[in-house]
N, C-alpha and C positions, 0 to 999 in steps of 0.2 A: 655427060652422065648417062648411065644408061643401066636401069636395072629389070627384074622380070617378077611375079607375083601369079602365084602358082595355086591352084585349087584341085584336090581329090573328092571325090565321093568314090565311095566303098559298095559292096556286093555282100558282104559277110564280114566277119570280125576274124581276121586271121590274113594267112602271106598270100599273096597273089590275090588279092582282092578288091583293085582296083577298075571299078566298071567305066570311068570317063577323068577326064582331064582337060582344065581349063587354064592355059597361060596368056598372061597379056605382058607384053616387054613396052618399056617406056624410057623415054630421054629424059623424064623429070617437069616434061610440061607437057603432053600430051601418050595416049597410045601411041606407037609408034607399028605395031606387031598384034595379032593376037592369034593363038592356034586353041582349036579346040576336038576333043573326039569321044567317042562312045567305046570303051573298051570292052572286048570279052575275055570275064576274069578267066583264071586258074581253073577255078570250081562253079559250076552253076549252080551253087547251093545257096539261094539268095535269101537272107536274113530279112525278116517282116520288117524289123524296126528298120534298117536302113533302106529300106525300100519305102516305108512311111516318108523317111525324113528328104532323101532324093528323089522321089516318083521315078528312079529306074527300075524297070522289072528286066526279070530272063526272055521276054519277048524282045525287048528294043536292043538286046544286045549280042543275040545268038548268033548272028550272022556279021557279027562284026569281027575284025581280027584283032589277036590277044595283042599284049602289049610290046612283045618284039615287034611285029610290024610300024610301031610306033615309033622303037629305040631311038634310029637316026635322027628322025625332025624333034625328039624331045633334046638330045644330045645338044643339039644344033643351036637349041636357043638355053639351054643352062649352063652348059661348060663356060668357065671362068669367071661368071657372072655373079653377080648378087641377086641373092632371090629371096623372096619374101612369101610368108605365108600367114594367113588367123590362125594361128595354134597350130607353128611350125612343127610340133613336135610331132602332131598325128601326120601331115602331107610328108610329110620327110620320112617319118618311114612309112608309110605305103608307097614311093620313089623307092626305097632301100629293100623294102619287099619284093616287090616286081624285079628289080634287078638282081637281087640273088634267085629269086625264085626260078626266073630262067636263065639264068649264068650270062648277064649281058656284063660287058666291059666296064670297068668303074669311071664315076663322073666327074670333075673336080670345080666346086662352087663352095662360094660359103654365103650364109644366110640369117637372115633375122626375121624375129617374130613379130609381127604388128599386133597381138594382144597385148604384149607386153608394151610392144611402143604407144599405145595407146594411151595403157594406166599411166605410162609416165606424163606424157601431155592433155592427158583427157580424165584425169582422175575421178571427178567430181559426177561422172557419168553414172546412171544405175549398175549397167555392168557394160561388160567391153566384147560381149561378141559382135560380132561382125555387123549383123543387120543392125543392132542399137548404134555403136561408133559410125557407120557409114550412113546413116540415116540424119544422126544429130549433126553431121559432117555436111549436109547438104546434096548427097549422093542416093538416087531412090535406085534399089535395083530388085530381081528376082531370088532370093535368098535361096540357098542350094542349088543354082543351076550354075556347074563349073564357071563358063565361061563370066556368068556374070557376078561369081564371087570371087575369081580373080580378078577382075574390072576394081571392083569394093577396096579391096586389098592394096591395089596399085594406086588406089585413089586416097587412101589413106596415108600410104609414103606419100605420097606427092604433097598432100595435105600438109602434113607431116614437117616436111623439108620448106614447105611456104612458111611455117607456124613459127622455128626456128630461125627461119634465114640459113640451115646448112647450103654449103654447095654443091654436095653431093650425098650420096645413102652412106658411104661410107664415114663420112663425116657427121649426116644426122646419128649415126647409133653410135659415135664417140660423143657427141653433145650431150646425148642423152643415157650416159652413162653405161651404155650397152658393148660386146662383143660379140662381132661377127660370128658364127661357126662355121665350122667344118665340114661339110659331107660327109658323111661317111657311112662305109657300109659293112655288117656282121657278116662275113660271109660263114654260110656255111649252117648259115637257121636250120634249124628244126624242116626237112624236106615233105614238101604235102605226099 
């Protein structure tokens, strides 16, 4: 078994606005993998609130390189794989922004969402973001710091798949009523 659990923080609200990325890969009992980096977005136009909610500013990142330098080792550990995210639908597309925004090659993964896997097994919870679910879960970690909120995420499948007795991720989101998706990407966005 072997799947990965993937975390964004953003720079601004729009394409190319991906300032760091945290992925952790895992066999289903332990990390196995973790990659983590500081990216420089698109635009230095750094939005307050997501700079509240991340603590990254335009200092910690200006001298970093954009997210093509990245492509390969992100490529490396998502292509084919099952990937996971807290509210797939935001990380997934800023993954789908980034790579149209600079015309990187397309990726091919399908994936599910651990909000949702959550409500299904953790119903009873106040709400299902990340820090409350991974918390009530017996996981303490640093809330918006990439690396350790795909740690959260991963520890949540893992969770997850103990709770049911699945054998694999592909089998916990058929247990639990769910369908993997697709990757996929718009090409052709709205160009900054």
């Amino acid at each position: 078994m072997k799947y990965a659990a993937i975390d964004f923080e953003t720079a601004y609200w729009g394409p190319g606005s991906a300032c760091s990325l945290g992925i952790s890969v895992s066999d289903g009992n332990e990390i196995t993998e973790e990659w983590y980096r500081l990216i420089r977005p698109y635009r230095m136009n750094f939005d307050p609130i997501c700079m509240r909610v991340n603590g990254i500013y335009p200092d910690d990142v200006e001298k970093e390189p954009a997210f093509p330098a990245f492509w390969k080792e992100v490529a490396e550990r998502l292509e084919g794989s099952i990937v996971f995210a807290h509210n797939a639908r935001f990380d997934m597309g800023v993954l789908a922004s980034a790579i149209d925004t600079y015309q990187l090659p397309d990726i091919h993964f399908r994936y599910g969402d651990t909000v949702v896997l959550s409500r299904k097994l953790w119903a009873d919870l106040p709400n299902h973001k990340l820090n409350t679910v991974a918390e009530e879960l017996g996981f303490t970690f640093n809330h918006h710091q990439e690396l350790d909120d795909a740690r959260a995420c991963e520890y949540i499948v893992r969770s997850a798949i103990e709770k049911t007795g699945a054998p694999d991720a592909e089998a916990l989101m058929k247990m639990t009523g769910q369908q993997l998706k697709r990757f996929a990407i718009k090409r052709g966005a709205k160009r900054l």
